[in-house]
Each structure stands twice: as C-alpha cells, then as structure tokens.
N, C-alpha and C positions, 0 to 999 in steps of 0.2 A: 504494500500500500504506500501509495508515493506520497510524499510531504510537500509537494509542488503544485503549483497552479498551472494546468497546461491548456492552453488555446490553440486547435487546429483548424484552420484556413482546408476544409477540405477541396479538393479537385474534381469537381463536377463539371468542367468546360465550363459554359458559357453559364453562369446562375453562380447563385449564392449558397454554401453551408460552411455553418462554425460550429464546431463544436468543444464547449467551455469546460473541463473537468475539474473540479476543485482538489483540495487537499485530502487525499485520504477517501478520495472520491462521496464525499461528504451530499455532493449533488452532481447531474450532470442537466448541462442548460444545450442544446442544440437551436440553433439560428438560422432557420431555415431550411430547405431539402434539395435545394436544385429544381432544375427540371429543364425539357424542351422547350424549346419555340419551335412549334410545328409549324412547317411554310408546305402549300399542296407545291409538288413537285411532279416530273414527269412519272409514270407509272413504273416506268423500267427503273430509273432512282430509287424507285421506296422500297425499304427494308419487307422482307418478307415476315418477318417476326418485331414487334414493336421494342424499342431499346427502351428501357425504365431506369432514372437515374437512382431514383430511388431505392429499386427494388436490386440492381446489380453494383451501387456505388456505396451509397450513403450505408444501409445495412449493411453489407459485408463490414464496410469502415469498423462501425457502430460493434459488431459484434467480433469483430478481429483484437479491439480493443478491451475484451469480457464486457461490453456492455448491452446489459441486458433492460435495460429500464432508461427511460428520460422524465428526467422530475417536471422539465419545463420546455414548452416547444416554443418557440419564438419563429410565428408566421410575419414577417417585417411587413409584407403588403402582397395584394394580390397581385403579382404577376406570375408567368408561369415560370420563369426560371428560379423562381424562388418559393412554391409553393406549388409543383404540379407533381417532389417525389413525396410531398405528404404523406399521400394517402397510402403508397408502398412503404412506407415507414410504421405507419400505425398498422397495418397487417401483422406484421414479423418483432415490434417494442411495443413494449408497456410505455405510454405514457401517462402521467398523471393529472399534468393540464397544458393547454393551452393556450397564448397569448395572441392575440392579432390586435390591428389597428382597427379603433371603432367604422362601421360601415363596412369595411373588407368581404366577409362575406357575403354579402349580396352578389358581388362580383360571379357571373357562370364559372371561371376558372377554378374557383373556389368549390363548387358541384360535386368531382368525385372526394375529394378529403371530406365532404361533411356527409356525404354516407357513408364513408368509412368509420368516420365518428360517432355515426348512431351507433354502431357495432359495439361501443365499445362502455367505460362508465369515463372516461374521458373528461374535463372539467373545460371547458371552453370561457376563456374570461376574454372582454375586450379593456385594451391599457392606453392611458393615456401619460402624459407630461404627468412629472410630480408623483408617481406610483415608485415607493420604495418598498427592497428587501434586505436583510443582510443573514449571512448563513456562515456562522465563524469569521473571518476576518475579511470575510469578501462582502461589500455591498453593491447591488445593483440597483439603481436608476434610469427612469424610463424619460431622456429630454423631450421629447418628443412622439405624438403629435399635440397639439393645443386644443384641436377643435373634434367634432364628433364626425362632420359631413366627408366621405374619403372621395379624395381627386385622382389618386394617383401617386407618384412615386413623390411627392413632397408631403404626405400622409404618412411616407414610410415609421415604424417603430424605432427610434434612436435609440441603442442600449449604452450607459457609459456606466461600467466596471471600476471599482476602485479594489484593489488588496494590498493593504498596507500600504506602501509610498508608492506603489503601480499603478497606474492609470491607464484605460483604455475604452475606444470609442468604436462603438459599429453602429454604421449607420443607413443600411438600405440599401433606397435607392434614392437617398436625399439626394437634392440637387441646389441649383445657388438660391435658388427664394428662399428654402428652409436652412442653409446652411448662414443665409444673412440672417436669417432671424435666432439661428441659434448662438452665434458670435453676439448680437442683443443680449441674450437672454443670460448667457451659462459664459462671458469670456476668460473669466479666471478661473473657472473650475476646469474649464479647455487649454490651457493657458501650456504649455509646452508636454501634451502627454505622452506616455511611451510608445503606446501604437493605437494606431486610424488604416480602420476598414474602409479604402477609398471607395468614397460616393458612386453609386449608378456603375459598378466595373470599372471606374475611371475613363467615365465619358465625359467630352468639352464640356457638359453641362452641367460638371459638380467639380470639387476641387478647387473652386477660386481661390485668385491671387489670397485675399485676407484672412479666407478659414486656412489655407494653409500655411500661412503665416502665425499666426495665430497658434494652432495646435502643433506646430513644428515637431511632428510626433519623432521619434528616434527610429521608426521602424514601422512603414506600412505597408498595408498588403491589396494589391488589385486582385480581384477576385472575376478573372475571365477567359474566355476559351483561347486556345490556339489557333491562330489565321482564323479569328472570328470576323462572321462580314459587316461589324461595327466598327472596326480598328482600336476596339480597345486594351489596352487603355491610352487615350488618344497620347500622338507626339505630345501636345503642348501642353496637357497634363504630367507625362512624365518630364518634358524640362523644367516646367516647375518647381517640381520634387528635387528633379538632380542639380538643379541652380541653388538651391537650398542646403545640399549636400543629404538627403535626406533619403536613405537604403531604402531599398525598395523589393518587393517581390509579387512576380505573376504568376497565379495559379497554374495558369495552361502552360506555362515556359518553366516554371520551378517547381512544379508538382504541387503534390499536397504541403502547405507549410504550417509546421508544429513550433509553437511559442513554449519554452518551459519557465515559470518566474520562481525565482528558487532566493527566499529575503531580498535583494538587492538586486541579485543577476537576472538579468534575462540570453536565454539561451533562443539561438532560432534553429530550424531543422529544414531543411527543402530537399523535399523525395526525389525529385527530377526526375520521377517516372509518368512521361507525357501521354495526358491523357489529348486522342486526337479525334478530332469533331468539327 
C-alpha cells in the first residue's frame, strides 16, 4: 500500500481520463472515460467490430492497477470524448457516485451511461462552484461551474486538488471565457500551481496568454490523440508553454503519464506506448 499521491493522465487518444489514487489508496477519484467522436465514414473505412474506449482502455487501466471500485466518477461535461467510455466503465466497477455539471444530462450523449446507471445503486449528484471534500490530507474543490443552465465546454467541472503544499488543476474542456472568469474568481489560490490539465486538449481556444501566466504550473499535461485532425495541442499553445519554460507532456506522443507526489517531490512517468487513432 503506497504512501503517495499518484495522478494518471491516462491514454485514450483523443478524450479525457484521470485517474486520482490517494495514499494508501484511501479513495480513488476517476475524471472522466474517454470516448469516440464518431464521424459517418465511407462503409469500407468502418470497423467491423465497434472499438470501446472504455471497455478495452480505461478498464483494463482500472483493473491492471487492483482497482476494483471508484468512490467518485467525475463526468466534466457532456461530450463524447469524455463521457461516451462511461457507460463501459460502470458494467465491469463498482462505483459509488457520480458527479456531473448541472444540466449535463439532458444532453443525448449522455443516453447510454444513464441506463447503464439505472442498472446499478449508483448515487448521481450534480456539482457546482464552492462544493468541498477533504479525505486525509487531500482536499478537493469544485471552481467551477457558477451557474445551473449547461452550454457547453465553458460548463465544464473544474477540479482543483490540494495535498499538503501540492496543488493541482483539471479543468475540462474550459476555454478562455471560463478561464477569465476563473483568474476573477480563484487568482491566488491559482497562483503558480504544480500541475494544469490543459484546457479543451490544448486547443487555441483555452490556454490564454494570463491563465497561463498566472498558474505557471511546473508541469502540465495535454490530454490528446496522435495526428488528431484538431492539431492538438495547437502550435501557439504549446509556444506559450515553452516560452515560459514550462515541461510539458502529450498523451498521444508520451503515452499514459503517471504523477507520483511523495511530501515535496513530484515524480513524473510517461509510458510512450502510442496509442494510434
């Protein structure tokens, strides 16, 4: 039983998952599940058997690791790369509840996860701004969203992590409206943290010049596919970062990347086993 905080940035190509393991595995928090963006394609292109990111990426992960249970599922917002390996996730773990941004489910994307979830006794909670927990020396904080009405990726769920003098931010698929309002809201609590889940995969449309000035994190992570046809994470995102001097790692180009925060240190790990998509 490890005495470390470890955070894994897993490798679902294009889509978001994290998964948060405490000390002693005291709880475990998962951020997401991945998922496709299905485009209709020529007939001869499509797979004869349906890829599930969930059900061949995130599980295996999940359970390669003995983990057999998620205390907390952190659905950030309804899109599909982030919420479509859900429902392959709740088949094969126990979870015990779930968080989403209010309105989210209504969204169709949303459809097969919540009859996955009647299946289950599942606790479905919606979070907003202001919602604390703390579980041993780790507490969690929800900055974001403010409002109940969901738009979209500036709705997304913001978690920011503290353990002991470590600080850390994930943040969606926030983009620069919500990242100005969170430099408003939270600029000292943001104020040079250790690591930031870059916004939206590290599209032009999040990342600006002030929020990442601002959290001038020591170590962040783009969470996106290889030769995805987004380009992310865009050029003038990553000059920012590297004008900054500020390391950086991509999921699709560095594999799975595992954080270990051990008192003071942080350790980083990158699989460089490319997942290609």
């Amino acid at each position: 039983m490890h005495s470390d905080l470890k955070i894994a940035f897993v490798n679902v190509g294009q889509g978001d998952c994290i998964v948060i393991e405490l000390p002693r595995r005291k709880s475990v928090i998962v951020i997401d599940a991945g998922g496709l963006l299905r485009f209709e394609q020529e007939e001869w292109k499509e797979r004869k058997t349906v890829y599930e990111v969930g059900r061949q990426v995130v599980v295996p992960y999940l359970k390669g690791r003995g983990m057999q249970t998620i205390d907390t599922f952190v659905l950030s917002h309804a899109d599909a790369d982030h919420v479509e390996g859900a429902e392959e996730v709740l088949r094969e773990i126990l979870v015990k509840e779930v968080h989403v941004t209010p309105g989210s489910i209504a969204k169709p994307v949303m459809n097969d996860f919540l009859y996955e979830l009647e299946k289950t006794n599942t606790k479905l909670i919606e979070k907003m701004a202001g919602h604390k927990w703390q579980i041993g020396q780790t507490a969690f904080e929800y900055l974001w969203p403010l409002e109940i009405e969901y738009e979209g990726n500036n709705d997304s769920l913001v978690l920011f992590v503290k353990h002991n003098a470590f600080r850390a931010l994930f943040t969606g698929d926030l983009e620069q409206e919500g990242e100005k309002e969170l430099i408003k809201l939270y600029e000292e609590k943001l104020r040079n943290i250790d690591l930031l889940k870059g916004g939206h995969h590290g599209s032009k449309t999040s990342s600006i010049e002030e929020f990442v000035t601002v959290t001038n994190p020591k170590f962040a992570v783009f969470m996106a596919g290889e030769n995805n046809r987004y380009n992310h994470p865009h050029i003038d995102v990553v000059n920012r970062f590297e004008a900054k001097n500020i390391p950086y790692a991509t999921t699709g180009l560095d594999g799975t990347v595992e954080v270990s925060i051990s008192e003071n240190q942080i350790y980083i790990e990158k699989s460089n086993a490319l997942f290609r998509k």
